[in-house]
N, C-alpha and C positions, 0 to 999 in steps of 0.2 A: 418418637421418630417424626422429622418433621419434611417434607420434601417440598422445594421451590417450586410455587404453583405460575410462576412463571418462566418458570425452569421447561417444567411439563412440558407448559405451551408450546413454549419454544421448538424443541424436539419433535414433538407430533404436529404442529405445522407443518413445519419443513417436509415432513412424512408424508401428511395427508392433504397437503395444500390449503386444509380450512379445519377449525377449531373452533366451536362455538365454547363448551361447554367441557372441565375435565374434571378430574375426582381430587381431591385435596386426603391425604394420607394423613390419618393421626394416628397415636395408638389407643384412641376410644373404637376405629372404624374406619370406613370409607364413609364419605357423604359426597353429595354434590352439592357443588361450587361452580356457578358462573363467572368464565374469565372472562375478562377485557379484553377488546379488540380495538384494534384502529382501521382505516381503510387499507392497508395494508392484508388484511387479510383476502383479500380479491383479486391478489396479483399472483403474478404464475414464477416468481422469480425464486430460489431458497434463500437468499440473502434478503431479500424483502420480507418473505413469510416469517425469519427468523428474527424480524423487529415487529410481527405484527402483534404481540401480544406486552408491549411497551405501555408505559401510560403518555408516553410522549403522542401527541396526537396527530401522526406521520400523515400527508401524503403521500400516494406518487407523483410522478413527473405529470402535470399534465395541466388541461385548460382549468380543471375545475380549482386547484390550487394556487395558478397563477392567476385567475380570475377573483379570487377573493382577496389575493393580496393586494388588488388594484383598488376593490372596491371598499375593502378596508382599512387601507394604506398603512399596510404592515411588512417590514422586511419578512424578508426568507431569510431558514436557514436550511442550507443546502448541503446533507450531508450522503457522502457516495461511496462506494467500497465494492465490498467483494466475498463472496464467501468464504472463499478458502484463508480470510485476511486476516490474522490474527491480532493484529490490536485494534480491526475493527471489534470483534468480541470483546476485549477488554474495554475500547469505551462505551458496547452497550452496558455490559457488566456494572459497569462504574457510574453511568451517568447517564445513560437511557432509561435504563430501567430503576431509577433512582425519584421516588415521587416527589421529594421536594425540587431536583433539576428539571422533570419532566414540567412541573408546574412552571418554574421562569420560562422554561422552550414556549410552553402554551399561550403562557400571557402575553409574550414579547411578539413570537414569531408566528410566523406560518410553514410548519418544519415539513421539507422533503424529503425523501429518503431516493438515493438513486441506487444501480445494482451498474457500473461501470462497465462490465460485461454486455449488459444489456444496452447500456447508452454509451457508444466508444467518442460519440463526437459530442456528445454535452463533457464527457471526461477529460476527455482535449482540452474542451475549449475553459474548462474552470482549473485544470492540470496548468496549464499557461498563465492565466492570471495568478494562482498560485503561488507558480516559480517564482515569479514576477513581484509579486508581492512580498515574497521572505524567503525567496534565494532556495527556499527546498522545494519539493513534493513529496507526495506519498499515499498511503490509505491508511487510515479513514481519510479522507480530504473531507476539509470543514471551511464551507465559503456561507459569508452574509452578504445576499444581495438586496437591493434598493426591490420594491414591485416592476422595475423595467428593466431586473435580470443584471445587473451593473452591480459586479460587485466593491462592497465597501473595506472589507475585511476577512483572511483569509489563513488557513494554516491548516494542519494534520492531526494527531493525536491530540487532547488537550484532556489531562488528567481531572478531577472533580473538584481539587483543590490545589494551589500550586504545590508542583514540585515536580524535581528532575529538570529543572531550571524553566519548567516552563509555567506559562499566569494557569491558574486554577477556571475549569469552563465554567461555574458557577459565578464568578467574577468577570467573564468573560461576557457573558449574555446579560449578566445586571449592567455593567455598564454602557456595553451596544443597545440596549433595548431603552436605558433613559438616555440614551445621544440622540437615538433616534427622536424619541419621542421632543426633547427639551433644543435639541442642539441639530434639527433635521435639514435644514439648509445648508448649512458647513456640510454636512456628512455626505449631502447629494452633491454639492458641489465639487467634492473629496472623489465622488465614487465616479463621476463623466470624468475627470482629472486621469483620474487612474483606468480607467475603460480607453481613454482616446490613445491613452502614450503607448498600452499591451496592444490595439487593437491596429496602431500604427503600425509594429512592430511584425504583427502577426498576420495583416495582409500585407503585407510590404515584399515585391519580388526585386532580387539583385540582379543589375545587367546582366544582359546575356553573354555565355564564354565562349570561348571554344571549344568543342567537344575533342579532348586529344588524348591517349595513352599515358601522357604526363600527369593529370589530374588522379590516375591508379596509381602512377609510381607513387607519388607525393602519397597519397592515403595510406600505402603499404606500408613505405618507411616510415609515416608515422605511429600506426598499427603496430608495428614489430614494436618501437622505442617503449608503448604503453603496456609489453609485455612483463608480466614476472619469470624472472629467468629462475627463480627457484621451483618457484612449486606451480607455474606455467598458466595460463589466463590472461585475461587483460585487467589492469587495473589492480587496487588493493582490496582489504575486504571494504564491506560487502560484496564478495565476488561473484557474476553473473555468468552463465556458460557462453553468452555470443556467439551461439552454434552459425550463424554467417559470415559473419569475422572469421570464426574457423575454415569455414569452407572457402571463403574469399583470402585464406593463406593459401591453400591450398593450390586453388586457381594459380596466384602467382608463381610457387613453385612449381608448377607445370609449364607457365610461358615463360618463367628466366633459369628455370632451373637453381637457383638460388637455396640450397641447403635450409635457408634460416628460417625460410618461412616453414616447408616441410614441420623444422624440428620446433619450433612456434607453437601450432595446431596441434603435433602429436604431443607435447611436451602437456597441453591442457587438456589432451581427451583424456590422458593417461593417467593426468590427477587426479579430471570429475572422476572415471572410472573406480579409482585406486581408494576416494576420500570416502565419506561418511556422505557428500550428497550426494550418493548414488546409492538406494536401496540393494544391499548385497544378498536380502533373501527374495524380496519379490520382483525385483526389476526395476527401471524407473529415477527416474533425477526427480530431486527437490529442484525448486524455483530458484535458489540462491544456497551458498555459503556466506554466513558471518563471519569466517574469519580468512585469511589471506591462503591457508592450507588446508583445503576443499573438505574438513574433517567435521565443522558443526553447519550442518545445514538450517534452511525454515525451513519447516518439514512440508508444507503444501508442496503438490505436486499438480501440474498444470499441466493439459492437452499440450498448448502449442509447444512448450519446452520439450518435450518429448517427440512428438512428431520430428519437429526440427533436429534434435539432436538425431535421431535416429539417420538420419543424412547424413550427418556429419562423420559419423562413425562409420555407414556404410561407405563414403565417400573416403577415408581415409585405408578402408579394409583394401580399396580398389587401387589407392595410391602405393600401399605398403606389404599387402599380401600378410600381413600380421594377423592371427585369426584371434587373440585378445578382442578385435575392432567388432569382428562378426559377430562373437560371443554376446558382447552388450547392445547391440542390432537385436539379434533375436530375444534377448530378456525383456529388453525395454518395449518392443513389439508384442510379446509376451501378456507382460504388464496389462497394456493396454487392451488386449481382446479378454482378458480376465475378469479387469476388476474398471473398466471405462467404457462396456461398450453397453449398450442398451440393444433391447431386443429388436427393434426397429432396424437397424443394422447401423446408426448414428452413437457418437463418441462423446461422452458426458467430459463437462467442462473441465471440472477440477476436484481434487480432494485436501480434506481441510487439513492443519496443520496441528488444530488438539483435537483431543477425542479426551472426555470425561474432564471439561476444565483445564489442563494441562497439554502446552505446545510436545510432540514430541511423544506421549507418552504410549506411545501403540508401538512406537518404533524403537526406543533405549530396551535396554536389557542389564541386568544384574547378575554377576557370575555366578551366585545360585540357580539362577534361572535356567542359568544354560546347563549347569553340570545337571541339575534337578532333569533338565528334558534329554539333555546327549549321554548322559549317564558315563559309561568309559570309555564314551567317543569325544566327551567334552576337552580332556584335555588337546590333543591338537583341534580343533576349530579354535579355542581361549588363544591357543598359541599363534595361529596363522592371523585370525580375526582379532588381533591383540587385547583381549577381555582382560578386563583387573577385576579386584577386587572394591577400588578406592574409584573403578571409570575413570571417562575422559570429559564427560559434561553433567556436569551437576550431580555427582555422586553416580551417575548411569554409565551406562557404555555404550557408544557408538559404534559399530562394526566399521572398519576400516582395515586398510591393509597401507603397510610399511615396507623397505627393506628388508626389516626385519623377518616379515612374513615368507619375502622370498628367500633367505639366506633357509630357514625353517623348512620350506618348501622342497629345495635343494635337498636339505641332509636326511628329509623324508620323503622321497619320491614315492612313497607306497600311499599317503596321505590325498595324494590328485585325485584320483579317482572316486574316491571316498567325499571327496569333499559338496557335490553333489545334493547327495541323497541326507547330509548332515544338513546343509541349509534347508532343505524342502523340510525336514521335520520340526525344524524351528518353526519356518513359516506357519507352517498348520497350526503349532501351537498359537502363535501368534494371532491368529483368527480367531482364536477365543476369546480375544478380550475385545472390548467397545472398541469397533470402527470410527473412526473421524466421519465427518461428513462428508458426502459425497455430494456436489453440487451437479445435480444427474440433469440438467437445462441442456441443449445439444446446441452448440452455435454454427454455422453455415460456412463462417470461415473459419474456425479454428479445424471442424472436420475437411476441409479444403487440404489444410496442413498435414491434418493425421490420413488421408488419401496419398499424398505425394511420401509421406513417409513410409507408410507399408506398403508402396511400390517399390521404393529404393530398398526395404529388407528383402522384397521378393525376388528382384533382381541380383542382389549378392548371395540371396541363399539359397533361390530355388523353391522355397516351402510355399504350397500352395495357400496354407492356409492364409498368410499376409495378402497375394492377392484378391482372393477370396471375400476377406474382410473390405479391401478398398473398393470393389465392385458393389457388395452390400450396403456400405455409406453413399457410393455415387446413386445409386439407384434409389435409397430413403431420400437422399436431396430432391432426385429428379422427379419421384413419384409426388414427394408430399409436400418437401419444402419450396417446391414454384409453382405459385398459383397466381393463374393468369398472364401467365409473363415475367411475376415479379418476384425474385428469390426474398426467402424468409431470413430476418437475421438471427434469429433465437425464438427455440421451438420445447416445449417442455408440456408434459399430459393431455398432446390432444392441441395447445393454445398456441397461437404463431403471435411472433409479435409483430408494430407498424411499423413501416417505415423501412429502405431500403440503404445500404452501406457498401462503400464503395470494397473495402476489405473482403466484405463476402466474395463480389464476383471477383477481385485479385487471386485471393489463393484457393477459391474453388477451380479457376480458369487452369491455375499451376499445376492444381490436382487432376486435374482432368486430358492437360496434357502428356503428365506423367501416367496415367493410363490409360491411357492411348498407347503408348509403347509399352505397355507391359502385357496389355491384355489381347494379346494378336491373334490368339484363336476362337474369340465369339465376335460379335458384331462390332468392333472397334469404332466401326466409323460412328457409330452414335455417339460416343463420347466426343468426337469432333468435331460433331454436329451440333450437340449442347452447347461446346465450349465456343462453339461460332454465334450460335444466337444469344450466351453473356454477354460475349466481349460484343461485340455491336451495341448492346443495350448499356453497356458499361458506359462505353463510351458518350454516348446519347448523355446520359443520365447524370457522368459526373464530370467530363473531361470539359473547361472551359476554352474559350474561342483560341485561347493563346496557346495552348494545351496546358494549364493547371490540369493538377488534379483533385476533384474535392472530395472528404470523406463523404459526404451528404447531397444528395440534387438541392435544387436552386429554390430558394425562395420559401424556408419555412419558417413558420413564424414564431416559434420557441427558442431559435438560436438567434441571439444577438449578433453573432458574426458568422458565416459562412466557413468552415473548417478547411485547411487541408494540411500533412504533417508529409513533410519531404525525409525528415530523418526517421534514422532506425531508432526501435527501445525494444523493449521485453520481447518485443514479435518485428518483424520487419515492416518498412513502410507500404504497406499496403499498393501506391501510387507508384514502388517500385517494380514491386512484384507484377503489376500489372502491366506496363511497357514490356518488360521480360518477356510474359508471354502470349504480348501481342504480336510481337517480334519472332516467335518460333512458330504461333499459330499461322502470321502471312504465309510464312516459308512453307508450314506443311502446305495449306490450302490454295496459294496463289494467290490471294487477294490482297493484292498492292494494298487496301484501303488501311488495315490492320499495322500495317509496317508505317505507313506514314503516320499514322497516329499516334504511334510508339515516338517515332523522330519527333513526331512536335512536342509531344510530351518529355522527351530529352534535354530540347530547346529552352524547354519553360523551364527545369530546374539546373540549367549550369551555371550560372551566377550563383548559387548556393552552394553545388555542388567545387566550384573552382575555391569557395570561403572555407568549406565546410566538409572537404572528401573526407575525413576518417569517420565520421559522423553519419554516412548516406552510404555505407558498404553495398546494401543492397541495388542503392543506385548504381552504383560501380561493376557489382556483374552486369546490370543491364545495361553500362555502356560497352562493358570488355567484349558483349556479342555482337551488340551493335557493328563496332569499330574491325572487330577482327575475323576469321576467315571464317563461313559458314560450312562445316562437317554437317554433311549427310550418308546416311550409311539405311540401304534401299533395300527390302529382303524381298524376290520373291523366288512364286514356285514350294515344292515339297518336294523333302527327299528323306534319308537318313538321317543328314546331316545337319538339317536345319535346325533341330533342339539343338547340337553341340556349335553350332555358329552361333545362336543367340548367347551360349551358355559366355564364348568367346568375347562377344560386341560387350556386352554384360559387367562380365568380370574389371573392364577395362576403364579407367577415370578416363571419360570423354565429353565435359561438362557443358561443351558448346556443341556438340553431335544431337544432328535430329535422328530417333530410327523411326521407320515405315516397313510395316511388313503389309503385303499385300492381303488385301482381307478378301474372307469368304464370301459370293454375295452380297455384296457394294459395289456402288459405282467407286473406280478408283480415283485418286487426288489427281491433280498434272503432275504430282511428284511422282507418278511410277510412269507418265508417258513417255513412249519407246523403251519403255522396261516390262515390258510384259512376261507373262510367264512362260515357262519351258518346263520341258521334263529335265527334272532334276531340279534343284537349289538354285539360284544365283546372289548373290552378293554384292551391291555397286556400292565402294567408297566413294564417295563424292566430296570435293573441296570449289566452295562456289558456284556449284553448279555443272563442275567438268569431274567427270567419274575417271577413274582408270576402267581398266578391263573388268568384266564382272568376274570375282570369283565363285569357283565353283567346288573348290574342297573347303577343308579347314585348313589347309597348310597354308593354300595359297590368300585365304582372308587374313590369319595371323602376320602373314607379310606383312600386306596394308596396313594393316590395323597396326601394325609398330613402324611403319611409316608415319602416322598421326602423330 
């Protein structure tokens, strides 16, 4: 019996953070064996630790790396990923950990290894040349730069040896390492060539527009057209969930009342819900479907997609009153405090896609398996969850639900109920076999996301524990992760990383104002208070004179171009998220300063946004608040009735409504002045600033409130 002694490493790395030293299995015995490290092994990333036992002879990102490639005038090669990534594993498998490739990496280059999670604005900025260079992106991203960071050549996956139509990376680096060496003027002169045209490209801002209603409609209608009217989403496969796109249908059909968009958004929650990416025993969406009907997912499962969708669904339970919507609210919520939360009370990044070699293989099921564990309950779950014999992906089976499951459903109504306590025991069984990777690093905005998320379940459902949870992340942020002023962007055993990100304080700022309204019977106002002293430093730190927004402050000497990204991708633009809710922060607090700097930062991207609305969604709610009527809805006082009026305000899609409830022991905001308390409850609806009468039942706030 022989077992990969870089296998090992790999594994207990990632575990233990550091590995000098593991045991090599024969069947004469155990002996020790000293494994190989690289500097990698001193970083605090899982996706770094799990190349630190490569013979490739990795950097990190850093002065000591790009220091030697200067002074020994050797390209880089710059390769970046992610843990949860699965054909980053495949080309370590294939070509990292391959001694004769590691040998050309060593001779030629000076090899980096970056953790994209960790570095969102080096990811950017070589994600752009990328495109740039060969029309795609992706992970692994695989860039050769010049020693002054200018890359020369650029692309994704690149197999060991050609195929799958693409050049073999062993012929890749033979020949870029004798170009350089033989042919290095052409090649620097190639690489300023192509640095000047992306970089032209990439600071380049389009006049300024007019800021009008028209630039939403235009997005909308073209958002709806890139719909699939079959199986619901945007786009074909590779289909992405665009939890904001959804929720920016929704928006519209609230302000035109327009049916299409409604049935848009539900037509795609209902698929992810329905497909294979959506875990139907423990909760939780994959990152993507591969194919056009939401049935074969990548199996990683990622914080912000979850957080975000969690929105979306609550946001739709609020439009539809459909309790399907809630259901997957509280799973996917679930999910998350289960099997993503750290004891800290912060929300681990991501979980990986294989577990034991193989994408998938924690999640498929074989209809032995299941009759083997549900015994004479197997035949309906087979039936409802459509199990075969022969599967639906690679000989396995997907859990999914069809049609067919419902017609089934129907002719067994005695089968609902049951159905339950049937998935929970798969589950359990399911935990018996090798877990994927859990990339347990906590990032500062992604937990921003998963905050504003399990406020919106706490508010559709009531369950204390979702609040609970988002109060325990605000509070690991605010005790650990800002030190001295300066929010941390990724925090993992103990270790903070440098450097500050514009992302973090956007949807920490978002999360923070979403509880603010949710958590109105402890000290609320702290949370106001924090999100005042971000956004101030936010602003300081990234917003430029014009109102740009940058991912990065000013003036670091590792990035060749200053960053900033106006459109949406896998998470929103950060730079959008941020105007939003500088925008509702003036409002609560009064401080004109916050709203105007939202406005200039609007300014700065409507020439993009007038090229490019379906693309900048996120920008798009941040103008629709802008632009249109300010709801506030004012609580003070205590009564009876005051849980069943929030329960009311709550229940209700009201996506532009600030609430305020009067807190315990604070100085109150100007937004309760001449609202003070009384015996009994009150209630002001407020449009711009002009309340009607305060109510003071429930009948009489339900009025209002369907007045909005």
């Amino acid at each position: 019996m022989y077992v990969s002694l870089r296998r090992i490493g790999r594994t207990a790395a990632i575990a233990a953070g550091t590995l000098l030293v593991t045991f090599l299995i024969t069947t004469d015995g155990i002996m020790a064996d000293t494994l190989k490290t690289n500097r990698l092994i001193d970083e605090n990333s899982p996706y770094l630790l799990s190349h630190a036992h490569n013979p490739v002879d990795w950097y990190p990102w850093g002065e000591e790396a790009l220091t030697r490639a200067r002074l020994e005038d050797k390209p880089i090669f710059l390769s970046i990923g992610y843990a949860a990534c699965h054909w980053c594993h495949v080309m370590e498998r294939e070509s990292f950990e391959d001694d004769s490739i590691a040998e050309l990496m060593n001779r030629h280059f000076i090899n980096i290894k970056v953790d994209r999670e960790q570095r969102p604005d080096l990811d950017h900025i070589y994600m752009s040349f990328t495109t740039a260079m060969t029309g795609q992106g992706g992970w692994p991203m695989s860039v050769f730069l010049t020693p002054e960071l200018k890359p020369f050549f650029a692309g994704t996956y690149f197999p060991p040896t050609d195929r799958y139509g693409r050049p073999g990376f062993t012929k890749i680096l033979t020949t870029l390492g004798e170009a350089y060496r033989d042919q290095k003027d052409q090649l620097l002169s190639s690489s300023r060539e192509i640095f000047d045209k992306v970089t032209e490209a990439f600071e380049a801002s389009a006049a300024p527009s007019l800021l009008t209603g028209q630039l939403i409609t235009t997005a909308a209608d073209q958002l709806l057209r890139s719909t699939d009217p079959v199986h619901g989403g945007i786009g074909t496969a590779p289909k992405f969930p665009h939890p904001i796109e959804l929720q920016f249908f929704f928006r519209q059909y609230r302000a035109t009342g327009d049916l299409r968009f409604k049935e848009a958004a539900e037509k795609a929650l209902l698929g992810m819900a329905r497909g294979g990416i959506y875990d139907h025993l423990g909760g939780g969406f994959a990152r993507y479907s591969v194919d056009a009907q939401w049935l074969v997912p990548h199996f990683e499962k990622m914080l912000y997609d979850n957080a975000l969708l969690a929105e979306s669904y609550a946001a739709a339970w609020q439009v539809t009153g459909d309790e399907r919507y809630r259901t997957v609210v509280c799973e996917t919520l679930d999910w998350l405090l289960r099997e993503m939360r750290d004891s800290t009370g912060g929300f681990y990044s991501a979980i990986d896609a294989d577990s034991e070699g193989e994408e998938g293989k924690f999640y498929v099921w074989s209809l032995e398996e299941v009759e083997t564990v549900l015994g004479d309950d197997a035949e309906a779950f087979v039936r409802y969850y459509n199990v075969s014999a022969s599967g639906n992906w690679e000989g396995h089976n997907i859990l999914h639900l069809t049609d067919g499951s419902d017609r089934f459903l129907a002719d067994h109504s005695d089968i609902s109920g049951r159905l339950p306590e049937l998935r929970e025991r798969l589950r359990l069984h399911r935990e018996s076999r090798v877990r994927p990777l859990t990339d347990d690093k906590i990032l500062t905005s992604w937990n921003g996301l998963a905050i504003s998320g399990l406020c919106a379940g706490y508010q559709v459902t009531g369950e204390r524990r979702y609040l609970d949870a988002a109060v325990d992340a605000a509070t690991f942020i605010e005790t650990t992760l800002i030190r001295n002023g300066s929010l941390t962007h990724s925090f993992r055993l103990g270790r903070h990383s440098e450097g500050e990100f514009l992302e973090d304080y956007a949807y920490l700022l978002r999360g923070l104002l979403a509880l603010y309204q949710a958590d109105i019977d402890a000290d609320n106002h702290r949370w106001l208070r924090l999100a005042q002293r971000l956004a101030s430093r936010g602003v300081e730190l990234f917003m430029g004179e014009n109102g740009d927004l940058f991912l990065r402050e000013d003036s670091l000497p590792d990035l060749i171009v200053r960053p900033r990204d106006e459109t949406d991708s896998a998470v929103p633009a950060p730079g959008s998220l941020f105007l939003d809710a500088l925008m509702r922060l003036g409002r609560l607090t009064g401080e004109d300063s916050f709203a105007a700097a939202a406005e200039r930062g609007l300014r700065a991207i409507s020439g993009k946004l007038s090229r490019y609305p379906a693309s900048m969604t996120s920008a798009l709610l941040a103008l629709d608040y802008w632009l249109n009527d300010k709801i506030e809805i004012v609580v003070v006082g205590r009564g009876d009735d005051r849980d069943q009026m929030l329960t009311e305000i709550r229940s209700r899609y009201l996506p532009t409504a600030i609430l305020a409830v009067h807190p315990t022991g604070a100085t109150p905001l100007p937004i309760f002045t001449g609202r003070e308390q009384t015996n009994g409850v009150r209630v002001y609806v407020c449009r711009n600033s002009t309340c009607r009468l305060p109510a003071s039942t429930v009948e009489e706030l339900v009025e209002q409130l369907q007045s909005l």
